[in-house]
ZATITOR-604848 format. One line per field, with one value per residue (C-alpha): residue in one letter; x, y, z. Coordinates in nm, 3 decimals. Each point is the difference from the previous one (the first is absolute). Last residue first. Layout:
N
code = [A/...]
px = [X/...]
py = [Y/...]
pz = [Z/...]
REM end
This chain:
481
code = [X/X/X/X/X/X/X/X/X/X/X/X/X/X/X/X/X/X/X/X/X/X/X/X/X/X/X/X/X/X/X/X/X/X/X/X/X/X/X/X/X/X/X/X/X/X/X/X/X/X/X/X/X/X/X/X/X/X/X/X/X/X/X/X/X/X/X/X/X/X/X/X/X/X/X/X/X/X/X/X/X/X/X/X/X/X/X/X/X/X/X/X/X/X/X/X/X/X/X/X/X/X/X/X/X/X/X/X/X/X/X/X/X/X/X/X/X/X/X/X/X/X/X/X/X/X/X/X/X/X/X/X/X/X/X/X/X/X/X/X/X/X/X/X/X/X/X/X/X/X/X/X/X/X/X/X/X/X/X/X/X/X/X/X/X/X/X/X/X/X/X/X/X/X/X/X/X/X/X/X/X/X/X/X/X/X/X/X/X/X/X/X/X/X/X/X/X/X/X/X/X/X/X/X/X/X/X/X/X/X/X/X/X/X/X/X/X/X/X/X/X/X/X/X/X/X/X/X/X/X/X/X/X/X/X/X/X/X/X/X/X/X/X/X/X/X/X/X/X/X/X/X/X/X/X/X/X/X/X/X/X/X/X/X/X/X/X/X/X/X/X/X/X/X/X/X/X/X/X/X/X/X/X/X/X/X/X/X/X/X/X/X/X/X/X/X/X/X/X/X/X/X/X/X/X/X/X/X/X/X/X/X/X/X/X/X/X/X/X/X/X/X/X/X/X/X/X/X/X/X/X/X/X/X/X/X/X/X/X/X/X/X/X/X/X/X/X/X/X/X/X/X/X/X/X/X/X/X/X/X/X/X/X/X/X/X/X/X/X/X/X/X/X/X/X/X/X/X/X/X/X/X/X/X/X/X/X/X/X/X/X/X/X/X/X/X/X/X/X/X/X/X/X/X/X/X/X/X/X/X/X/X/X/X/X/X/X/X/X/X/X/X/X/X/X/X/X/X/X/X/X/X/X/X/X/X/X/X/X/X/X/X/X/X/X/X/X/X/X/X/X/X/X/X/X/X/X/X/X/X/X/X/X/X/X/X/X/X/X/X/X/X/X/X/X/X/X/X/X/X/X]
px = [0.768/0.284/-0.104/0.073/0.328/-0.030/0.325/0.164/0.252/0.303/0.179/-0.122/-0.284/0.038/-0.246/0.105/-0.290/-0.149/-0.327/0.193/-0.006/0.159/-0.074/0.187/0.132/0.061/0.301/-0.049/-0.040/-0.098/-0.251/-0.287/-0.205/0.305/-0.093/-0.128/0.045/-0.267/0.144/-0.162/-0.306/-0.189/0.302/-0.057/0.169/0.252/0.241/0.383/0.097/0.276/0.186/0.178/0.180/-0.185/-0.329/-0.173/-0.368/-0.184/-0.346/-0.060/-0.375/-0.310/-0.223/-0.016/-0.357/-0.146/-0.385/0.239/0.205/0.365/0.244/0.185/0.321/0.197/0.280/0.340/0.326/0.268/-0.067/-0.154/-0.277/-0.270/-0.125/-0.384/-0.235/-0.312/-0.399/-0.088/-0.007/0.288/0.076/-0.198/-0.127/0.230/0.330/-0.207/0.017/0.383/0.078/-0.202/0.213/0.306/-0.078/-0.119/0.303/0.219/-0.254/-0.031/0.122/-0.250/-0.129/0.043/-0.100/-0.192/0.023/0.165/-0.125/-0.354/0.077/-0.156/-0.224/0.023/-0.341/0.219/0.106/0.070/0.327/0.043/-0.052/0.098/0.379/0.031/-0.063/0.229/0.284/-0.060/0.041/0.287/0.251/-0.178/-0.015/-0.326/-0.095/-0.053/-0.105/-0.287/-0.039/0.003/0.392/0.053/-0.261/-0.195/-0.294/-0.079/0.051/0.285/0.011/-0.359/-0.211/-0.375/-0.078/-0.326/-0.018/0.366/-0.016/0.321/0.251/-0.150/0.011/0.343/0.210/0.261/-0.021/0.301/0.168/0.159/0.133/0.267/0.140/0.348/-0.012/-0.186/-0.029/-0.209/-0.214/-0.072/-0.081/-0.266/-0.125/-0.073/-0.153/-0.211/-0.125/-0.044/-0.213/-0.189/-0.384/-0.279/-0.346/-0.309/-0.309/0.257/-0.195/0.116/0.153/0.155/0.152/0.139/0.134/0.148/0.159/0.185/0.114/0.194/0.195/0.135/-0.304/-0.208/-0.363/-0.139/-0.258/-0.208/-0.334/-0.220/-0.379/-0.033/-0.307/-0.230/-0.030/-0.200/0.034/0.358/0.020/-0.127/0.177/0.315/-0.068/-0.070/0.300/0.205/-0.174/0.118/0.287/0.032/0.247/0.378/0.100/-0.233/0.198/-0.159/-0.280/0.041/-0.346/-0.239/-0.139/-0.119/-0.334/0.090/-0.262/-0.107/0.336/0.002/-0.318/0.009/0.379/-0.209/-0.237/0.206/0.226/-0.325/-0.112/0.327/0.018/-0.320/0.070/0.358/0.193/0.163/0.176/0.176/0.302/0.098/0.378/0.142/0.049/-0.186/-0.110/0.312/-0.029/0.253/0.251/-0.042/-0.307/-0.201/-0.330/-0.305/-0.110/-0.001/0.159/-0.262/-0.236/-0.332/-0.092/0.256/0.370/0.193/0.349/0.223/0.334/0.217/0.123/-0.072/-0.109/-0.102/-0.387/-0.017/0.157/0.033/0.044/-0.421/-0.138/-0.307/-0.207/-0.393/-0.015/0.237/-0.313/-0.060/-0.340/-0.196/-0.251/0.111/-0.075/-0.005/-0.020/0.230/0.239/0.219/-0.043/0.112/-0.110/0.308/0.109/0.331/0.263/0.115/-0.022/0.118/-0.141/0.170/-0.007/0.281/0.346/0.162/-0.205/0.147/-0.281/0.197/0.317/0.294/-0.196/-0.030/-0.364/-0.139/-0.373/-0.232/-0.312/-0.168/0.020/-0.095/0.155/-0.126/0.023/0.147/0.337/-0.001/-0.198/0.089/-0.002/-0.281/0.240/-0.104/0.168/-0.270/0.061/-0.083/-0.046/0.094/-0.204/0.077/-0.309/0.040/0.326/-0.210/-0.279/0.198/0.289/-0.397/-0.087/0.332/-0.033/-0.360/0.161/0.269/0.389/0.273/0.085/-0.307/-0.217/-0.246/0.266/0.180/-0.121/-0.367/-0.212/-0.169/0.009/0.337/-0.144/-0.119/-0.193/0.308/0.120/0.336/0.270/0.350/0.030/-0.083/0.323/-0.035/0.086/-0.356/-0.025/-0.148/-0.132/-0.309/-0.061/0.124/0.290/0.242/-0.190/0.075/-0.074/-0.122/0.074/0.339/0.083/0.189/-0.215/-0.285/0.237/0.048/-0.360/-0.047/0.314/-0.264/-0.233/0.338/0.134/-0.349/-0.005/0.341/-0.030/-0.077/0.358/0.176/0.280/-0.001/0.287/-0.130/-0.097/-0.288/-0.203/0.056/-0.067/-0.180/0.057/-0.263/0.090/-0.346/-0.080]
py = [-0.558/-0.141/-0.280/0.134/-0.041/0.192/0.044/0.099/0.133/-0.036/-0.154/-0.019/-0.231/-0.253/-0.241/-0.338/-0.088/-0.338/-0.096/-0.333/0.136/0.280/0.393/0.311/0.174/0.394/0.228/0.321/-0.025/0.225/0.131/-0.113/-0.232/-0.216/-0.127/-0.358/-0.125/-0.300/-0.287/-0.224/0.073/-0.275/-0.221/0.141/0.277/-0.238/0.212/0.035/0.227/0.311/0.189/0.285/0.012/0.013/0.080/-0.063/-0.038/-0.124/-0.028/-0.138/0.050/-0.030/0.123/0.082/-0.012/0.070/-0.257/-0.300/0.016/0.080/-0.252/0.180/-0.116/0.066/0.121/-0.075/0.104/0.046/-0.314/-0.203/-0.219/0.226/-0.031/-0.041/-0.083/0.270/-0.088/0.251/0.378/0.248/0.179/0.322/0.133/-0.177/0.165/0.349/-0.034/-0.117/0.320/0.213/-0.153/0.047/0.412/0.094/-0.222/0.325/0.105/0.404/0.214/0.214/-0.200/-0.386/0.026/-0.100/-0.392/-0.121/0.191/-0.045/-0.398/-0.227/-0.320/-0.320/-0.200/-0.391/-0.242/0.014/0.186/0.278/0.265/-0.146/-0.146/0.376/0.175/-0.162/0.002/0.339/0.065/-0.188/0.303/0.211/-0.189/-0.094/0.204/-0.175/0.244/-0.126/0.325/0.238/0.196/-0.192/-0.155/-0.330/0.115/0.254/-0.346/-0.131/-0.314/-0.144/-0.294/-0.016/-0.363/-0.217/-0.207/-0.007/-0.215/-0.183/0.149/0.340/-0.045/-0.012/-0.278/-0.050/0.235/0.145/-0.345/-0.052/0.336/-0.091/0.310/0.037/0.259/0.248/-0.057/0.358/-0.032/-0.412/0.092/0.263/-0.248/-0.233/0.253/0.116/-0.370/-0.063/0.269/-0.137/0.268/-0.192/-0.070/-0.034/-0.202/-0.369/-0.125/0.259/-0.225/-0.203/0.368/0.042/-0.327/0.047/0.314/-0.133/-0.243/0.242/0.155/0.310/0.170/0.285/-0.037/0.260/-0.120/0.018/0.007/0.030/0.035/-0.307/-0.167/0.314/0.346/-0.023/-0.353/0.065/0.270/-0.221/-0.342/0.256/0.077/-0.307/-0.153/0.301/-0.093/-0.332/0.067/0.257/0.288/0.040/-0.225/0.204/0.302/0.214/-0.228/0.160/-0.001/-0.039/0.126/0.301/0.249/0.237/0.049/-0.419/-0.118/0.266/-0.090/-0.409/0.090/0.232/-0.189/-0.292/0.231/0.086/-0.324/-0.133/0.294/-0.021/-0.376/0.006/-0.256/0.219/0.183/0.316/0.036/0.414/0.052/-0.297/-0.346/-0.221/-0.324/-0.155/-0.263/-0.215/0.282/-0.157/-0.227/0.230/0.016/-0.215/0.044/0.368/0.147/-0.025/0.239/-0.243/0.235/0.239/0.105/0.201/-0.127/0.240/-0.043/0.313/0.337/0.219/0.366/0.030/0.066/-0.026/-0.395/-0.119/-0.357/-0.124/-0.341/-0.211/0.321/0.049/0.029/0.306/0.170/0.093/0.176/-0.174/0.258/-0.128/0.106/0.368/0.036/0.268/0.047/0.279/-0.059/-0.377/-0.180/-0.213/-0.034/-0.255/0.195/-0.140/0.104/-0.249/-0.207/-0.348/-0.422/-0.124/0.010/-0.201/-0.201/-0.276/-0.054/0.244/-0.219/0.279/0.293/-0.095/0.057/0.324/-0.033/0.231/0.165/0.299/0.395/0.200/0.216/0.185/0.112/-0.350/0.077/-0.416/-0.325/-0.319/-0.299/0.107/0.187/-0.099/0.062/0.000/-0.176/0.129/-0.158/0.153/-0.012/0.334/0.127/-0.179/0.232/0.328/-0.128/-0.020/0.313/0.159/-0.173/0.128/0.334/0.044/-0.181/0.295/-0.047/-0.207/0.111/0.009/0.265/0.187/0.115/0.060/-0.329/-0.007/0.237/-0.223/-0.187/-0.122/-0.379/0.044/-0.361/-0.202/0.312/0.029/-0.246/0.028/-0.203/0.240/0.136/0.342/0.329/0.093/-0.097/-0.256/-0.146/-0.004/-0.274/-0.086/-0.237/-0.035/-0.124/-0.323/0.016/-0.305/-0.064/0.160/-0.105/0.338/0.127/-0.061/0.178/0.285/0.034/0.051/0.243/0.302/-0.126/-0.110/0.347/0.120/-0.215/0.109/0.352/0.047/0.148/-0.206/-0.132/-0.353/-0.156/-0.365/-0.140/0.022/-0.157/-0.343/-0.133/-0.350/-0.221/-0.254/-0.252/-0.171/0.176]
pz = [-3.600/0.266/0.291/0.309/0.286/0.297/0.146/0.355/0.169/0.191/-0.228/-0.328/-0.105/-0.302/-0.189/-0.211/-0.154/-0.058/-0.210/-0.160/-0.358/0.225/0.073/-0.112/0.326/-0.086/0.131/0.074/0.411/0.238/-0.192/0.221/-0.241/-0.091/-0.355/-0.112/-0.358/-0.068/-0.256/0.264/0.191/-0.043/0.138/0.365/0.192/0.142/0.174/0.034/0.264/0.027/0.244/0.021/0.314/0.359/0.120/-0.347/-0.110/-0.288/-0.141/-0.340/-0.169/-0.143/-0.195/-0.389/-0.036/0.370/-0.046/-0.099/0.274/0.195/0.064/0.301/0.045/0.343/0.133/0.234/-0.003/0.272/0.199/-0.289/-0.043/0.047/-0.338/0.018/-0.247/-0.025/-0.176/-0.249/0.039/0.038/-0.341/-0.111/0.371/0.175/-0.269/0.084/0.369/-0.020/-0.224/0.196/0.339/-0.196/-0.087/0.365/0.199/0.019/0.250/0.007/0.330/0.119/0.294/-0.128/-0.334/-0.347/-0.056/0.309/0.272/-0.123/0.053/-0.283/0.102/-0.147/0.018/0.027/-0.197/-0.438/0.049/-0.184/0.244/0.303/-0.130/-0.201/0.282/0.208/-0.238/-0.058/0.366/0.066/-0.085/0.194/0.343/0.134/0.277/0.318/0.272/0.209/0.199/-0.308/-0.091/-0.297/-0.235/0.207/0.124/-0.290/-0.241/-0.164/-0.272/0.016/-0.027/0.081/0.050/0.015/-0.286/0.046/0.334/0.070/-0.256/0.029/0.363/0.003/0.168/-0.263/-0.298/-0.015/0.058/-0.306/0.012/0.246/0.151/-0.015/-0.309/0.159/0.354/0.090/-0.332/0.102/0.315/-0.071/-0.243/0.203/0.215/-0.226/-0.092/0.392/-0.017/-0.261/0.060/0.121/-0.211/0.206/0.013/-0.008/0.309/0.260/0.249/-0.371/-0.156/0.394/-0.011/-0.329/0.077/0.368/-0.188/-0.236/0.253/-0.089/0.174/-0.063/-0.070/-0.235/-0.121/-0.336/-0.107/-0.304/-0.031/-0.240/0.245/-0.037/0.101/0.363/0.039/-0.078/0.262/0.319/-0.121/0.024/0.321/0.157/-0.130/0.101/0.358/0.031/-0.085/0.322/-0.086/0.019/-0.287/-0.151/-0.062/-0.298/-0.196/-0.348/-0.117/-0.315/-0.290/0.112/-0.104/0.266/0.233/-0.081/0.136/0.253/0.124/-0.023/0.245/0.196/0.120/0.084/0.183/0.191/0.067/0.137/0.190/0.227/0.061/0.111/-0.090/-0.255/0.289/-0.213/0.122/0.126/-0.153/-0.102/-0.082/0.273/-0.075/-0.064/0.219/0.166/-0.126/-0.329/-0.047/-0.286/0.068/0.051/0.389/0.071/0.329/0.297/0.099/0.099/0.287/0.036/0.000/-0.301/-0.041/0.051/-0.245/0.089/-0.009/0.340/-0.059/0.373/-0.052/-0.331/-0.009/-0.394/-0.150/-0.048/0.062/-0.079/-0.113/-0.013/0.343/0.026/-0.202/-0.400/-0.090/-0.261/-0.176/-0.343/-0.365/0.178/0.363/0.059/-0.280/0.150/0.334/-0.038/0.365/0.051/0.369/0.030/0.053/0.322/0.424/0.188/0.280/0.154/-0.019/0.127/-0.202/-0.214/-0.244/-0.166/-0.311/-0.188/0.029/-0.212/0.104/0.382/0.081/0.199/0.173/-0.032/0.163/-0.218/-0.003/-0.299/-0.223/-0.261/-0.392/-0.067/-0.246/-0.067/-0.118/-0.068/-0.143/-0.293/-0.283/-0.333/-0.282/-0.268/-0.301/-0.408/-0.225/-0.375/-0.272/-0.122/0.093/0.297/0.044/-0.068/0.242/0.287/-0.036/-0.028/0.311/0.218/-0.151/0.131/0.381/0.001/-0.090/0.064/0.351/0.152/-0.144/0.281/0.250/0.273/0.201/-0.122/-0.279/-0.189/-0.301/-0.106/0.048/0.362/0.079/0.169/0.236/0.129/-0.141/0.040/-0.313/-0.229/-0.154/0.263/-0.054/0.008/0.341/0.227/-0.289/-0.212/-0.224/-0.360/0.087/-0.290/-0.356/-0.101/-0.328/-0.310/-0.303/-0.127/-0.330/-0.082/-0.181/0.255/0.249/-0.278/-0.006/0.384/0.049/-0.021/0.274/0.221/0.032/0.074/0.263/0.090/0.050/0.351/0.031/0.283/-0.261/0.015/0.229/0.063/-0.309/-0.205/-0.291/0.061/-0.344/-0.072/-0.337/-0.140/-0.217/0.118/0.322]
REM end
């Protein structure tokens, strides 16, 4: 999206109130405010409780509609509340991206008995036992919706593995044993195969369930009037299937229905081969980015900043490239814990912000609050979002040529009057660079758009300026009047 910024609208310890649709619906104009263009809203389907983010999935088609696992809401609200949080924020002309949830599925209302096998969890395709019976959650029949938008009924043969033993309570990695049952070709190459994630794994090489999950994704996407997805976990499901998918719902709604995936590695190559298997349909989040700069916050001033942008995707593949500080996965206390230090944070922000690469992406957590405590990042972050909305266009020359202090200059354009700008960041001492802002700008006074700093940077005959950050900080540097 041209300029474009995305909010993650959630983060791990929301209150269990069913009031955050609503929540959302009145927040819509202050997003647009704000510069926001586009939500990721948290998963919208039914759970295996009320209690829970999303992610332990239940039923694909029950939106906060009908009465299943304790209740009708899930934990943000009821399906009427979810469309009118909807149409308020297109209103406002914001996107908005469904998170969806299609790896697994879990809180079966049965059990049934199948033939397994169990693999070593660190060499999934090293299985360890012979072939015997268990007895897994893997019956899904939905009482409360019955047959509604879907009258597919979920079997053991619809799953590739599952992590639970009924019958003697026995925790492990069964692989699920039958004709063509194999772990899915096209994921993720850690473990051997990383195939199964957890809870019941949905066997996308089955017939019956890739046309259902095909169904539904054109069905939600048309239910609720969306803009596009947030592909949860697909490291762990068949490419060739999210390819299939996707093709499905944008015949549906057209070729800009938006998506993005979640696929988490540090490793960038294993990003651009995934992007290539997939034929560039898909944007990936920069986790090697994140963790960049999760290294860089932890280091402080003995990390190099001049490579802070080494081996991200952003760097290989920005047409393609949601960047991001923190995310639910990574804030403390979640299974990939790698929360970026405070201090950094700003820093971070401002580099993904106002640079010209990448779709940033702004972390709940980090603008409003983790739990009931308040970010202290909510007043920089509107500053950064309104210097991109005024400031960063034009083409971007980099300044990573120092260990401690590095930036950019954006030139800005002829359709932003007054555009442009200076971008610097310090891990160490102040710190300052000289930059060539270009002879047709000379006699210009330039101001520091943060506050940090009073002094003003009057430009050369030559177009030079002389532009400072404090330590441990950063600047955005603007043209004045």
């Amino acid at each position: 999206m041209k300029n474009g910024v995305m909010i993650q609208y959630f983060e791990w310890n929301l209150p269990n109130k069913g009031e955050f649709w609503n929540q959302l619906k009145k927040d819509s104009k202050h997003l647009h405010e704000i510069g926001v263009t586009s939500v990721w809203i948290p998963p919208a389907c039914k759970a295996t409780t009320s209690d829970d983010v999303g992610y332990g999935i239940y039923d694909l088609y029950d939106l906060g509609e009908f009465d299943q696992k304790g209740s009708v809401r899930t934990k943000y609200g009821t399906k009427e509340e979810l469309k009118a949080a909807i149409e308020e924020l297109q209103k406002n002309q914001i996107c908005v991206y469904f998170d969806a949830v299609m790896n697994h599925k879990a809180g079966a209302d049965y059990t049934e008995k199948f033939l397994v096998k169990e693999v070593d969890p660190n060499d999934r395709e090293r299985q360890i036992s012979d072939a015997y019976e268990i007895e897994g959650w893997t019956g899904f029949d939905f009482p409360g919706r019955g047959d509604k938008y879907s009258n597919f009924k979920w079997h053991y043969y619809h799953f590739s593995g599952t992590d639970f033993n009924q019958e003697n309570g026995k925790v492990s990695i069964y692989q699920i044993q039958g004709d063509g049952k194999a772990w899915a070709e096209g994921v993720d190459g850690e473990n051997s195969n990383y195939d199964y994630l957890m809870f019941a794994d949905i066997d996308f090489d089955h017939p019956e369930v890739i046309e259902d999950v095909s169904n539904w994704g054109k069905w939600v996407a048309n239910e609720l009037n969306l803009d596009g997805f947030r592909l949860d976990a697909i490291k762990h499901i068949n490419s060739k299937f999210i390819g299939h998918f996707l093709d499905t719902v944008r015949k549906e709604r057209g070729e800009e229905f938006y998506a993005v995936g979640e696929y988490w590695r540090k490793d960038v190559q294993s990003l651009n081969d995934y992007l290539a298997a997939l034929d560039y349909k898909v944007d990936l989040f920069d986790v090697a980015l994140h963790y960049n700069f999760y290294q860089a916050s932890k280091k402080g001033k003995d990390y190099d900043l001049q490579h802070l942008m080494d081996d991200t995707l952003v760097k290989n593949h920005p047409e393609v490239t949601v960047t991001f500080v923190d995310n639910h996965d990574s804030q403390w206390g979640s299974s990939l814990e790698s929360q970026v230090d405070g201090w950094f944070k700003p820093l971070a922000y401002g580099l993904i912000l106002l640079q010209k690469e990448g779709y940033p992406c702004v972390f709940y957590g980090d603008y409003y609050s983790i739990g009931d405590k308040q970010s202290p990042h909510h007043l920089i972050i509107d500053i950064l979002l309104d210097a991109r909305r005024k400031f960063a266009y034009g083409d971007q020359q980099d300044y990573f040529d120092h260990p401690n202090t590095v930036g950019f200059y954006r030139t800005g354009d002829d359709k932003h009057p007054g555009s442009g700008l200076v971008f610097l960041m310090s891990n160490g001492e102040e710190g300052f660079k000289t930059i060539n802002v270009g002879e047709n700008r000379k006699g210009e006074v330039w101001y520091e758009f943060t506050g940090n700093i009073k002094d003003e940077v009057t430009i050369d005959e030559n177009g030079n300026g002389t532009f400072t950050v404090e330590g441990g900080n950063l600047a955005v540097w603007v043209k004045k009047g």
